[in-house]
PDB file with SEQRES, HELIX, SHEET and CRYST1 records, atoms N, CA, C and O in Angstrom:
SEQRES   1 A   58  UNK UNK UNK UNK UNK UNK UNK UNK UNK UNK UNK UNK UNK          
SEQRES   2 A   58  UNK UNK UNK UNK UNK UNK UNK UNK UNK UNK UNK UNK UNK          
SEQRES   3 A   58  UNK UNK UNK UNK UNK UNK UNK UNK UNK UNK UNK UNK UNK          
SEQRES   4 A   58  UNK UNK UNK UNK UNK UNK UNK UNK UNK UNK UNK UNK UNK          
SEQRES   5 A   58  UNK UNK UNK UNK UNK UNK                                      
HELIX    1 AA1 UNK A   28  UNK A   31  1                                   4    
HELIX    2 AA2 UNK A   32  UNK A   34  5                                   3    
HELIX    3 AA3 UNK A   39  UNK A   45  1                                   7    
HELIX    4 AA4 UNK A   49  UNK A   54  1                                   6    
CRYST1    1.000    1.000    1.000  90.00  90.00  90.00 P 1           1          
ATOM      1  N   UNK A   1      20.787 -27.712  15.035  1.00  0.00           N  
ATOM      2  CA  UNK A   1      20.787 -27.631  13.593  1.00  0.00           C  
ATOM      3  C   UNK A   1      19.886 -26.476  13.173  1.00  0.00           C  
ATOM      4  O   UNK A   1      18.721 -26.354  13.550  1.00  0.00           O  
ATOM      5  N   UNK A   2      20.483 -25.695  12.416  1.00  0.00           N  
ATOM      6  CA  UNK A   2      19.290 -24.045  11.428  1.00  0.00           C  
ATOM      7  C   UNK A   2      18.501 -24.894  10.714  1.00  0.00           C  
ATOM      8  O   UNK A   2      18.830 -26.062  10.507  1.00  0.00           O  
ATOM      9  N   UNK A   3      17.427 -24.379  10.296  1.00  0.00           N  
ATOM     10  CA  UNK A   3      16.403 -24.225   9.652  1.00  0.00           C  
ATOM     11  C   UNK A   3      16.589 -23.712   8.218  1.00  0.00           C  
ATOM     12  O   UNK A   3      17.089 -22.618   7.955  1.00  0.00           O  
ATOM     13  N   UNK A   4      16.091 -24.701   7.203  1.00  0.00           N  
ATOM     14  CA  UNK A   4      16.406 -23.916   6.118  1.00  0.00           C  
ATOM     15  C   UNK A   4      16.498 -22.566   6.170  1.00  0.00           C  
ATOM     16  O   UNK A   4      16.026 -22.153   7.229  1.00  0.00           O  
ATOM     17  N   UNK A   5      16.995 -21.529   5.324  1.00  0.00           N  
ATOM     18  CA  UNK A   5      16.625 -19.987   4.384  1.00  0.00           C  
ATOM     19  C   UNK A   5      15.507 -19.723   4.374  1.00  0.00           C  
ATOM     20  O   UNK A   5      15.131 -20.252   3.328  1.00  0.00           O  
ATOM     21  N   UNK A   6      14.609 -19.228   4.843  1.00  0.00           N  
ATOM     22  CA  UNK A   6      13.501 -19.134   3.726  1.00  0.00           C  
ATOM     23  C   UNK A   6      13.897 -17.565   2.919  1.00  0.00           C  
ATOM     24  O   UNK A   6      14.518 -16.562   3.271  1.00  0.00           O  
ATOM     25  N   UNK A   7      13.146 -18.003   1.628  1.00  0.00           N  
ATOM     26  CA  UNK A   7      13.907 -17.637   0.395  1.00  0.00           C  
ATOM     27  C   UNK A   7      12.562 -16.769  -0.505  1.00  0.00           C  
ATOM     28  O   UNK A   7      11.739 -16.627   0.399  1.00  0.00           O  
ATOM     29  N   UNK A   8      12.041 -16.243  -1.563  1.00  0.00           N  
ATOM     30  CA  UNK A   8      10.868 -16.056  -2.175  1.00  0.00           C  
ATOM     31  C   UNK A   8      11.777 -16.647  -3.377  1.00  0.00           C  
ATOM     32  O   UNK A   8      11.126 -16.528  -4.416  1.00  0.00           O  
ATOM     33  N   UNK A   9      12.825 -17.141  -3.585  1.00  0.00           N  
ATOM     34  CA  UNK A   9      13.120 -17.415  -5.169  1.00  0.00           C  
ATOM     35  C   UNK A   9      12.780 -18.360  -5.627  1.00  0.00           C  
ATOM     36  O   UNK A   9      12.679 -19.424  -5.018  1.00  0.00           O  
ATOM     37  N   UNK A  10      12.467 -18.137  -7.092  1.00  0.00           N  
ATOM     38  CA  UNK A  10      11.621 -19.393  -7.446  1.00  0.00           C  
ATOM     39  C   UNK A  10      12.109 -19.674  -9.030  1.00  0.00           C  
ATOM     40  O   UNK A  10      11.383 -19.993  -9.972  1.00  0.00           O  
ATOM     41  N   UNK A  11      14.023 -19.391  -9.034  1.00  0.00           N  
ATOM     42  CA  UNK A  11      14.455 -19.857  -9.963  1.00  0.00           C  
ATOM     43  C   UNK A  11      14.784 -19.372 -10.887  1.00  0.00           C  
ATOM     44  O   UNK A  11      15.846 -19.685 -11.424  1.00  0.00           O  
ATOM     45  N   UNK A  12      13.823 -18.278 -11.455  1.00  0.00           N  
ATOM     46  CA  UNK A  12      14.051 -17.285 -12.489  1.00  0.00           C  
ATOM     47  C   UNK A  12      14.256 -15.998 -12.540  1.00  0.00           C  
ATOM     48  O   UNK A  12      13.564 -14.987 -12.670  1.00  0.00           O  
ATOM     49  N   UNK A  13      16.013 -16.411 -12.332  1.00  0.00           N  
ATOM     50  CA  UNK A  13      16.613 -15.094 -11.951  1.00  0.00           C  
ATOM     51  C   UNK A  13      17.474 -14.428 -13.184  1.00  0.00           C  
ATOM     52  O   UNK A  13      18.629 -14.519 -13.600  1.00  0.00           O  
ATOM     53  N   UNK A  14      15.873 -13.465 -13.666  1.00  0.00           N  
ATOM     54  CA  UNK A  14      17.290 -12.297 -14.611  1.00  0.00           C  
ATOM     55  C   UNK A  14      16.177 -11.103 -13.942  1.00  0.00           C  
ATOM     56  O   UNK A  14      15.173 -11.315 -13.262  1.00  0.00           O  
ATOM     57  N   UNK A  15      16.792  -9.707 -14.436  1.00  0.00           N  
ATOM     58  CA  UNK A  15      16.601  -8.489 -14.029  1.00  0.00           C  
ATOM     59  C   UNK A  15      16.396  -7.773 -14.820  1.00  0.00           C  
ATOM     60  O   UNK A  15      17.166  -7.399 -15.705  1.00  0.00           O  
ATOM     61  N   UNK A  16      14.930  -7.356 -14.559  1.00  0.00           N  
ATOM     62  CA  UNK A  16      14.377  -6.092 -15.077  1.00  0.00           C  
ATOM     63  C   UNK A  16      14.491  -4.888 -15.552  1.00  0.00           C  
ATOM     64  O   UNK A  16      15.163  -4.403 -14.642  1.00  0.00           O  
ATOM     65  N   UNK A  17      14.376  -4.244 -16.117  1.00  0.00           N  
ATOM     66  CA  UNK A  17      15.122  -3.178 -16.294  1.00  0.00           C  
ATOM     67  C   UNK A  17      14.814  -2.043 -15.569  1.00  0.00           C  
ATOM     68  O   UNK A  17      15.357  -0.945 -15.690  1.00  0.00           O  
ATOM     69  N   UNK A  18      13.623  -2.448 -14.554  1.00  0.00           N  
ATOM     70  CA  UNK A  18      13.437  -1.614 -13.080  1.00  0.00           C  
ATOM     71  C   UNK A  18      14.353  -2.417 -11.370  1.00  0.00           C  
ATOM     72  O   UNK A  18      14.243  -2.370 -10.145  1.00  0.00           O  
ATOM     73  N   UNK A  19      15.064  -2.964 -12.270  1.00  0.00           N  
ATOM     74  CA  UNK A  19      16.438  -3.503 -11.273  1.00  0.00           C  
ATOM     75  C   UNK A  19      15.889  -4.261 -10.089  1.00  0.00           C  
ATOM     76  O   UNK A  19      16.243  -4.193  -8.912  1.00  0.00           O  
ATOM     77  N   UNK A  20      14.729  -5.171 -10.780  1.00  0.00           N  
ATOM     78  CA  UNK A  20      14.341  -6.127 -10.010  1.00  0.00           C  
ATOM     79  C   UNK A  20      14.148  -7.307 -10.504  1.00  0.00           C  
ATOM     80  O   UNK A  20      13.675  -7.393 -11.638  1.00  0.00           O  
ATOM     81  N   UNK A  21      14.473  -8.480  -9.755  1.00  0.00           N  
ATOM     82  CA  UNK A  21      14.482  -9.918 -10.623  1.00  0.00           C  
ATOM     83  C   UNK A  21      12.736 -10.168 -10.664  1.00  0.00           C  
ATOM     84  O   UNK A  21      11.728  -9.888 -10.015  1.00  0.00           O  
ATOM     85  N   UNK A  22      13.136 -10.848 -11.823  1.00  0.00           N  
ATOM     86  CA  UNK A  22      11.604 -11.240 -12.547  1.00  0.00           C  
ATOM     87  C   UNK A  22      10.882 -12.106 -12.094  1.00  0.00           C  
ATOM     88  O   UNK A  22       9.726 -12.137 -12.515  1.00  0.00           O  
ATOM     89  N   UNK A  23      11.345 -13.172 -11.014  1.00  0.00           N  
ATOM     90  CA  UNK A  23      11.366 -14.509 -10.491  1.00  0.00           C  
ATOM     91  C   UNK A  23      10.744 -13.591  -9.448  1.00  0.00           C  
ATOM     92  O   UNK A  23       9.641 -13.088  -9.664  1.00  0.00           O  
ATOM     93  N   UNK A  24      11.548 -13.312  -8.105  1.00  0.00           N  
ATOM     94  CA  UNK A  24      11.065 -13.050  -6.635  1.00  0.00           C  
ATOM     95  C   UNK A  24      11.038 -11.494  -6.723  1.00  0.00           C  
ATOM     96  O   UNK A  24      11.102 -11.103  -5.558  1.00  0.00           O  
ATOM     97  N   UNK A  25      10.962 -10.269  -7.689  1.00  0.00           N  
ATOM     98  CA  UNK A  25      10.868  -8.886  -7.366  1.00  0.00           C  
ATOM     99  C   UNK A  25      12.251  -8.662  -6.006  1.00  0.00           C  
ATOM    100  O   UNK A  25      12.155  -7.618  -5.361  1.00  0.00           O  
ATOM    101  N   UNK A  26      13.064  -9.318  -5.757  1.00  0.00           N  
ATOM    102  CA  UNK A  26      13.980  -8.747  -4.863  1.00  0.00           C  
ATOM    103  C   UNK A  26      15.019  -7.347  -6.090  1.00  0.00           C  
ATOM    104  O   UNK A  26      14.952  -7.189  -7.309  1.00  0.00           O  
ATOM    105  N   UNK A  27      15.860  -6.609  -5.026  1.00  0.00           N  
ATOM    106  CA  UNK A  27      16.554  -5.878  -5.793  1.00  0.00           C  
ATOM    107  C   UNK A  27      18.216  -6.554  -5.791  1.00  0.00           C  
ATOM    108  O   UNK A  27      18.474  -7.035  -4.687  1.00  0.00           O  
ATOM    109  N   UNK A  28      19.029  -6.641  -6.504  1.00  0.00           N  
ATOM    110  CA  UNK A  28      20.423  -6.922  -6.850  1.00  0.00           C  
ATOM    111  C   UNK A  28      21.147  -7.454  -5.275  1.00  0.00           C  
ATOM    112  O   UNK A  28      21.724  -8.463  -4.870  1.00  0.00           O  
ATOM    113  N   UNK A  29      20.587  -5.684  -4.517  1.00  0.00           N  
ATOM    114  CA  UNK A  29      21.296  -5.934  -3.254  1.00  0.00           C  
ATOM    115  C   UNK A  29      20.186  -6.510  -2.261  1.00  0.00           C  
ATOM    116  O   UNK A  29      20.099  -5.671  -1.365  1.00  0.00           O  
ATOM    117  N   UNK A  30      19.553  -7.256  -2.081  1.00  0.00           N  
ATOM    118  CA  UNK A  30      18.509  -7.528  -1.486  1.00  0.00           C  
ATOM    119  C   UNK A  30      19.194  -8.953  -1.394  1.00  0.00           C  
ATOM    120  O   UNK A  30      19.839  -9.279  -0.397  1.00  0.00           O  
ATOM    121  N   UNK A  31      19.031  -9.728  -2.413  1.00  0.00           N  
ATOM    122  CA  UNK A  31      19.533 -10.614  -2.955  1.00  0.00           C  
ATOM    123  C   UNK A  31      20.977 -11.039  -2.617  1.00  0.00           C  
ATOM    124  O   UNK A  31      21.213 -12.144  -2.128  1.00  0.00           O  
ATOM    125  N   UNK A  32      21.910 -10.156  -2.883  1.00  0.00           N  
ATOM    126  CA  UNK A  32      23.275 -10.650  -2.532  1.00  0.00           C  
ATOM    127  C   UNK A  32      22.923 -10.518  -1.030  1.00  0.00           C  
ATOM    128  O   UNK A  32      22.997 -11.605  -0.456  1.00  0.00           O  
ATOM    129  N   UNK A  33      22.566  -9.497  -0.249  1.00  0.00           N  
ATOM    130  CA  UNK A  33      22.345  -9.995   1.521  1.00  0.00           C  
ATOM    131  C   UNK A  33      21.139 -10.254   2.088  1.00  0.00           C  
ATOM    132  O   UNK A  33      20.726  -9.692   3.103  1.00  0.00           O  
ATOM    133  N   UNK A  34      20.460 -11.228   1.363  1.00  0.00           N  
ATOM    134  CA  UNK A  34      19.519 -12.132   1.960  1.00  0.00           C  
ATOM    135  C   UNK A  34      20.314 -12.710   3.201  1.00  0.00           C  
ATOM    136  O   UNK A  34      19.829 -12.385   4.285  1.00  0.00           O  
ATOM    137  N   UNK A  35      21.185 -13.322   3.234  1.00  0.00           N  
ATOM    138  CA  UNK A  35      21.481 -14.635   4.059  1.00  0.00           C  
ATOM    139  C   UNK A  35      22.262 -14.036   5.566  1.00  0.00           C  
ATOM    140  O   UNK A  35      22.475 -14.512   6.680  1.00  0.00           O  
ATOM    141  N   UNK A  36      22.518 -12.788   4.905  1.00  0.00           N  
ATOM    142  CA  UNK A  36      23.170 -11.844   6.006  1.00  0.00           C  
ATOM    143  C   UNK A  36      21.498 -10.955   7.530  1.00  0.00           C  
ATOM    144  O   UNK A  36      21.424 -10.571   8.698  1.00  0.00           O  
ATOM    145  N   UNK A  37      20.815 -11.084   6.580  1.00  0.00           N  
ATOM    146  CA  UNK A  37      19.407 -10.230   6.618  1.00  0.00           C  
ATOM    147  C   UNK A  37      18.587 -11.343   8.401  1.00  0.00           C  
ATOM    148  O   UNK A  37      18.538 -12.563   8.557  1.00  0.00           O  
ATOM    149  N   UNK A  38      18.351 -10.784   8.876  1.00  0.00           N  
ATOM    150  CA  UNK A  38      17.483 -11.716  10.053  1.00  0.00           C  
ATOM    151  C   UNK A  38      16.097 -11.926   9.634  1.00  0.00           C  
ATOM    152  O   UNK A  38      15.468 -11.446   8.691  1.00  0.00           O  
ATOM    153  N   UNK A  39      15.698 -12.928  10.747  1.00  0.00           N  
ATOM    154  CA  UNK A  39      14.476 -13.220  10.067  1.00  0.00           C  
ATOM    155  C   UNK A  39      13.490 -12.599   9.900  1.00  0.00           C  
ATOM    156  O   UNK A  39      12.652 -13.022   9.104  1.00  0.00           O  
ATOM    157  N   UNK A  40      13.286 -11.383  10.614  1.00  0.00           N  
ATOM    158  CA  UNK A  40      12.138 -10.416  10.781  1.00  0.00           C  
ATOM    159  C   UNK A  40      12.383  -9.686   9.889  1.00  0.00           C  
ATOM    160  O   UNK A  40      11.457  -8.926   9.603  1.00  0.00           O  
ATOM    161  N   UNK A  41      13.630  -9.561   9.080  1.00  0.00           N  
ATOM    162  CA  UNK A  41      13.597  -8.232   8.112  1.00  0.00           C  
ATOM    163  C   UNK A  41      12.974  -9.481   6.908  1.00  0.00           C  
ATOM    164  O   UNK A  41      11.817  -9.293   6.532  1.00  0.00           O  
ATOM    165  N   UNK A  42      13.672 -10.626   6.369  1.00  0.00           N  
ATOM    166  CA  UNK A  42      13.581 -11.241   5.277  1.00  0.00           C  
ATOM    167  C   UNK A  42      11.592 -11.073   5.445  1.00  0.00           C  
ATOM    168  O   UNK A  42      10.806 -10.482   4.705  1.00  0.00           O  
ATOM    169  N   UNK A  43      11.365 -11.788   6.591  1.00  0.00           N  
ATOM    170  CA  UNK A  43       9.638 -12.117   6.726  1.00  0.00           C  
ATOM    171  C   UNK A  43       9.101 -10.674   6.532  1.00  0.00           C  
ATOM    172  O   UNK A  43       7.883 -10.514   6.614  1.00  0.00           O  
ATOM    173  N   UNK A  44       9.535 -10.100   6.398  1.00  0.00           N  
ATOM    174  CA  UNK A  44       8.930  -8.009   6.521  1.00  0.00           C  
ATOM    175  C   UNK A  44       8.770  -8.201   4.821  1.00  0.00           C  
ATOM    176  O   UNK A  44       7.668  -8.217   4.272  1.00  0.00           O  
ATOM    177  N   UNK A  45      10.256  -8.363   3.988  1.00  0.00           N  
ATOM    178  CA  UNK A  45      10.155  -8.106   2.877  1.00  0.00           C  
ATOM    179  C   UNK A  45       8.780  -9.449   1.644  1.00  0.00           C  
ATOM    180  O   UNK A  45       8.058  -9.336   0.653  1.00  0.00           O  
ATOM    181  N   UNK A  46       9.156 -10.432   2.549  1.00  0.00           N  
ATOM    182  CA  UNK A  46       8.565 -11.405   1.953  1.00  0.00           C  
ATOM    183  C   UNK A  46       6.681 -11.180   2.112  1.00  0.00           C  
ATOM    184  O   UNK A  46       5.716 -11.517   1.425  1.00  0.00           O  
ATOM    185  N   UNK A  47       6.849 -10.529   3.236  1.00  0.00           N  
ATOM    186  CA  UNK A  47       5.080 -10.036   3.407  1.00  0.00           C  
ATOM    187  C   UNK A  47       4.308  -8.904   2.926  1.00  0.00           C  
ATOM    188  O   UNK A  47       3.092  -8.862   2.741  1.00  0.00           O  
ATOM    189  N   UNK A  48       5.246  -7.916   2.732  1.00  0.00           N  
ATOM    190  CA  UNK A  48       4.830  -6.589   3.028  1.00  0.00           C  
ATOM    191  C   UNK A  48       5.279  -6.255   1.351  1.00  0.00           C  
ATOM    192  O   UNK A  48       4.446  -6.085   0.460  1.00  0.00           O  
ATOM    193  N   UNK A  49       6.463  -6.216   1.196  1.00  0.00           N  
ATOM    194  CA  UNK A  49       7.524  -5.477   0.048  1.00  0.00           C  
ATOM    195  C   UNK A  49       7.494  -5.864  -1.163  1.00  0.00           C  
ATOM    196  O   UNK A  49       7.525  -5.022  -2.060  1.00  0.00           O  
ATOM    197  N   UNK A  50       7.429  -7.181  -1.434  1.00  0.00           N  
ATOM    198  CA  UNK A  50       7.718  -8.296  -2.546  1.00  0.00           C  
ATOM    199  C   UNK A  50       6.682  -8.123  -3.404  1.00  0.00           C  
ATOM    200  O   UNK A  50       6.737  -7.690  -4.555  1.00  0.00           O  
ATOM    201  N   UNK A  51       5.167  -8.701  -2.420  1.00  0.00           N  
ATOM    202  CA  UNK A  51       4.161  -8.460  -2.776  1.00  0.00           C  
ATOM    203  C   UNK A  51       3.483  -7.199  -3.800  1.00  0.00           C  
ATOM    204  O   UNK A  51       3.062  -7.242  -4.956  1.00  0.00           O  
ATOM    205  N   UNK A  52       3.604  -5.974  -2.708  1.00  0.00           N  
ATOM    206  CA  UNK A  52       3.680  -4.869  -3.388  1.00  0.00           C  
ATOM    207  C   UNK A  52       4.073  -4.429  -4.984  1.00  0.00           C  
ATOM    208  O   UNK A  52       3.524  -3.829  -5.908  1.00  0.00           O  
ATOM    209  N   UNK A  53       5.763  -5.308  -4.647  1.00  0.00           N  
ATOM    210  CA  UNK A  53       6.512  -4.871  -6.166  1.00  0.00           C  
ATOM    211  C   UNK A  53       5.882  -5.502  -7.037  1.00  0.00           C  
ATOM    212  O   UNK A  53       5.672  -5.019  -8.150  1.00  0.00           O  
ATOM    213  N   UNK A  54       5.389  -6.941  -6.603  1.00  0.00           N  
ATOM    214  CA  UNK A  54       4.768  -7.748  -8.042  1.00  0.00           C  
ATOM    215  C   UNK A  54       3.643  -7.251  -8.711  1.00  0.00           C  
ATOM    216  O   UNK A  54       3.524  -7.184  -9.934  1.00  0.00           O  
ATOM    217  N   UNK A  55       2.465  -6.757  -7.512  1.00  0.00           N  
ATOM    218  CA  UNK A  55       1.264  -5.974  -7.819  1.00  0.00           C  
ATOM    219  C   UNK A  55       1.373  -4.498  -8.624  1.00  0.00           C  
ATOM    220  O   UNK A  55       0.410  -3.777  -8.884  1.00  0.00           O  
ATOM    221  N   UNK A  56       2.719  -4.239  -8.940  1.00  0.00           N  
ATOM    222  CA  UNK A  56       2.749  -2.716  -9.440  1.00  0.00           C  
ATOM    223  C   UNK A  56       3.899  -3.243 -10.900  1.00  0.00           C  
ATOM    224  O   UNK A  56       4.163  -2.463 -11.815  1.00  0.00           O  
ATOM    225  N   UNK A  57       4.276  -4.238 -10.852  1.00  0.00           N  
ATOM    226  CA  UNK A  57       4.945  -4.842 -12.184  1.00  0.00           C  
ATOM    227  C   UNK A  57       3.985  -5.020 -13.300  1.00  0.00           C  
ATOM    228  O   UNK A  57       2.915  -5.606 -13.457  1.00  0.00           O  
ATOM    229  N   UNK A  58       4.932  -4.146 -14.148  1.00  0.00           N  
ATOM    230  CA  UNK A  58       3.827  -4.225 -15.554  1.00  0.00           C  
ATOM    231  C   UNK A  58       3.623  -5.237 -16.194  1.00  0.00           C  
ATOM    232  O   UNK A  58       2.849  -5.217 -17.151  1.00  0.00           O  
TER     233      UNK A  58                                                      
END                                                                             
């Protein structure tokens, strides 16, 4: 049996007008291939990337 997704969404999904959701900072296409994405890239973005975008969101 898989293991949940792990996911950064947290529900509140509309988009920025720097083409990132307001909820998890993913981008449009980030998002539509999450589930396609392995786990080392999702855990890369969820550690490294996400973070970043939220800390530089106005």
């Amino acid at each position: 049996m898989a293991g949940a997704l792990l996911t950064p969404c947290i529900g509140v999904c509309t988009m920025n007008p720097r083409g990132l959701c307001d909820g998890c900072h993913r981008t449009l296409d980030e998002i539509a291939t999450w589930s396609q994405m392995d786990d080392a890239r999702r855990q890369h973005l969820m550690d490294e990337v996400l973070p970043t975008r939220e800390a530089d969101a106005p």
